[in-house]
C-alpha positions as CSV (number, residue, x, y, z in Angstrom):
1,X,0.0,0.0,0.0
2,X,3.3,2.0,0.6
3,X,4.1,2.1,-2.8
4,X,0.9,3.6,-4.5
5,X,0.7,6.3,-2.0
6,X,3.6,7.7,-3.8
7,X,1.0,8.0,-7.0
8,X,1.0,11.6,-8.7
9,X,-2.8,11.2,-8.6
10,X,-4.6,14.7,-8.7
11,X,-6.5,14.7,-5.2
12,X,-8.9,14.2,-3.8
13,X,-9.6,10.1,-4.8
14,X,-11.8,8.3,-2.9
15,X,-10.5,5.0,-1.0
16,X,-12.5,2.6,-3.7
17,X,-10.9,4.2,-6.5
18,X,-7.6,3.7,-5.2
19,X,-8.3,0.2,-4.5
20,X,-9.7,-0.4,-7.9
21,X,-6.5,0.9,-9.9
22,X,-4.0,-0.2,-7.8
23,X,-5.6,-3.6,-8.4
24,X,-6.1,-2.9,-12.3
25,X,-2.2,-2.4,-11.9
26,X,-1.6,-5.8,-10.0
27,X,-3.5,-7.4,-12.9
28,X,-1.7,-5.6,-15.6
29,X,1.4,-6.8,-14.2
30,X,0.7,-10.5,-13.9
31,X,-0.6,-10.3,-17.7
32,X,2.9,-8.7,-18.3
33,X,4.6,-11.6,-16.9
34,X,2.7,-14.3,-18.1
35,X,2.7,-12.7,-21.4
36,X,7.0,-12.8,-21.2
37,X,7.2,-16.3,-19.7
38,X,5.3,-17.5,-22.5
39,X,7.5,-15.5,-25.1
40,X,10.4,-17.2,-23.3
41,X,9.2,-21.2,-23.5
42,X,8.0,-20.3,-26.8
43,X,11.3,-18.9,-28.2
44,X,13.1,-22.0,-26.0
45,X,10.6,-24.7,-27.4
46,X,11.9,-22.8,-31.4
47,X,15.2,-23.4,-30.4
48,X,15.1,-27.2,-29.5
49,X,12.7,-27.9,-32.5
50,X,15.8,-25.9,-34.5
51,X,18.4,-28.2,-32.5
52,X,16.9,-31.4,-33.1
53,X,15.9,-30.7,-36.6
54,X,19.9,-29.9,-37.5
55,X,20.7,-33.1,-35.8
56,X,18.5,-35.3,-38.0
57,X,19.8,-33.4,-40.9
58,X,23.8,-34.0,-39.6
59,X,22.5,-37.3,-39.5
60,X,20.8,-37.8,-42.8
61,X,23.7,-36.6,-44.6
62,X,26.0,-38.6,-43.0
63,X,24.5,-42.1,-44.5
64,X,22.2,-43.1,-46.9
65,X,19.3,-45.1,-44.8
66,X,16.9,-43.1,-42.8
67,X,17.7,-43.5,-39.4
68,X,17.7,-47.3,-39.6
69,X,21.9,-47.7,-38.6
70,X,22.8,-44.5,-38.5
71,X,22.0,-42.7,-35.2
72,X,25.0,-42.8,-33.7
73,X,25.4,-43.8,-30.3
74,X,26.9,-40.3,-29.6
75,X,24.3,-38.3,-31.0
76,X,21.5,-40.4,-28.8
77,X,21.6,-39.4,-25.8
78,X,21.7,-36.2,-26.4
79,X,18.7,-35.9,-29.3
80,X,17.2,-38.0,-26.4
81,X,17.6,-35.4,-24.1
82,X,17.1,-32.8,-26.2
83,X,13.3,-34.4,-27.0
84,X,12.5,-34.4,-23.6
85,X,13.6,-30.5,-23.1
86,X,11.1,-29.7,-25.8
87,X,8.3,-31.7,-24.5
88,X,9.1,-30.2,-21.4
89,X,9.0,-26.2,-22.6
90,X,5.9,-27.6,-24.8
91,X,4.1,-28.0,-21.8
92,X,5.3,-25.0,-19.7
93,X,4.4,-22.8,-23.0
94,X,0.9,-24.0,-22.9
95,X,1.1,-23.6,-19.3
96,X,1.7,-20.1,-19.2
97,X,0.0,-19.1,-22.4
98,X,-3.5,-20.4,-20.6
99,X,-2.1,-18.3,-17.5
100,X,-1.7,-15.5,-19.8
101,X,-5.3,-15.8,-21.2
102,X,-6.6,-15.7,-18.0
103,X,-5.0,-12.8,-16.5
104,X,-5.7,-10.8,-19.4
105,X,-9.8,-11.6,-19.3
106,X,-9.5,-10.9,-15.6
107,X,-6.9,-7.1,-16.2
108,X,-10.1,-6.7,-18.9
109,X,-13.0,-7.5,-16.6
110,X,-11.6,-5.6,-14.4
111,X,-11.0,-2.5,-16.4
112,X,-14.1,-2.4,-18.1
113,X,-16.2,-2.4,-14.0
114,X,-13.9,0.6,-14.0
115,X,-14.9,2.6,-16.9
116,X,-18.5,1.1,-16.2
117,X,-18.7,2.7,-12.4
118,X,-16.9,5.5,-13.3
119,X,-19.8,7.8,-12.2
120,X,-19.3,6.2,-8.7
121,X,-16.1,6.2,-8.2
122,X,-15.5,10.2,-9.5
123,X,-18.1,11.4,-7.3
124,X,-18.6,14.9,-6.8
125,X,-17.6,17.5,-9.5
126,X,-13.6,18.3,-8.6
127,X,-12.8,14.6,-9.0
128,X,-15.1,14.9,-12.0
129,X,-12.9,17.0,-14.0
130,X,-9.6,15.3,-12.2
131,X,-11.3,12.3,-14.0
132,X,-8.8,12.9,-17.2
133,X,-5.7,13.5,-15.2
134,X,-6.2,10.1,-13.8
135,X,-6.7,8.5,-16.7
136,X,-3.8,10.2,-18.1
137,X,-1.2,8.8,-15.8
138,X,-2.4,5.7,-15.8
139,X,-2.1,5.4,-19.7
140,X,1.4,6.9,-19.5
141,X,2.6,5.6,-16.1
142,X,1.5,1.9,-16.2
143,X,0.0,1.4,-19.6
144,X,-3.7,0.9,-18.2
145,X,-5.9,2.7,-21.0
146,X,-9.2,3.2,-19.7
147,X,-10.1,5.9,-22.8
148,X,-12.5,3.3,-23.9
149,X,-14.3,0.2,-24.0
């Protein structure tokens, strides 16, 4: 709570309203993060496809048969171990992309019961007009556009 009392909100805001955006930023956040942690598996899950895709290709070049005598017993393990990686991040991607989804519904639930109560949460006329000034910072502070719908 430390933290957003250090907001260059125009006063006076009501207690709800600071509640409400300090939450809208919470959520914003954990989108954010979900949204990079999928990035990351995703661009980890392109690599290993990439890695095991130059080994069958190292191998396929090196004999004439597909695969039938030629895997090495040097290059098994590690495809072997390789495979497993990428199932692994496979997994963690979906993970964290179905994480991402639903912090984003909820940052967008959320923002919209914002715009939507509005009238109640800007009550009387000087947080009225201060309306704009808030919803300027938060568009340029934190990236929360609440503009629209």
């Amino acid at each position: 709570m430390d933290v957003f009392k250090q907001w260059n909100l125009p006063q006076p805001q009501s207690n709800v309203t600071i509640v409400l955006l300090q939450e809208l930023v919470e959520r914003k956040n954990d989108e954010k993060h979900f949204k990079a942690k999928s990035l990351f598996y995703g661009y980890v899950l392109t690599f290993l496809i990439l890695i095991i895709g130059a080994i069958f290709l190292y191998e396929l070049e090196r004999s004439t048969a597909l695969f039938v005598r030629s895997v090495s017993p040097t290059t098994t393990p590690f495809l072997s171990v390789t495979i497993l990686m990428s199932i692994a991040a496979f997994y963690q991607l979906r993970k964290f992309t179905k994480k991402c989804k639903k912090a984003e519904d909820e940052f967008e639930s959320l923002r919209l019961e914002v715009l939507d109560r509005s009238d109640e949460l800007f009550e009387g006329q000087i947080q009225w007009e201060n309306r704009d000034d808030v919803f300027k910072y938060m568009k340029e502070t934190h990236d929360v556009n609440l503009y629209y719908k």
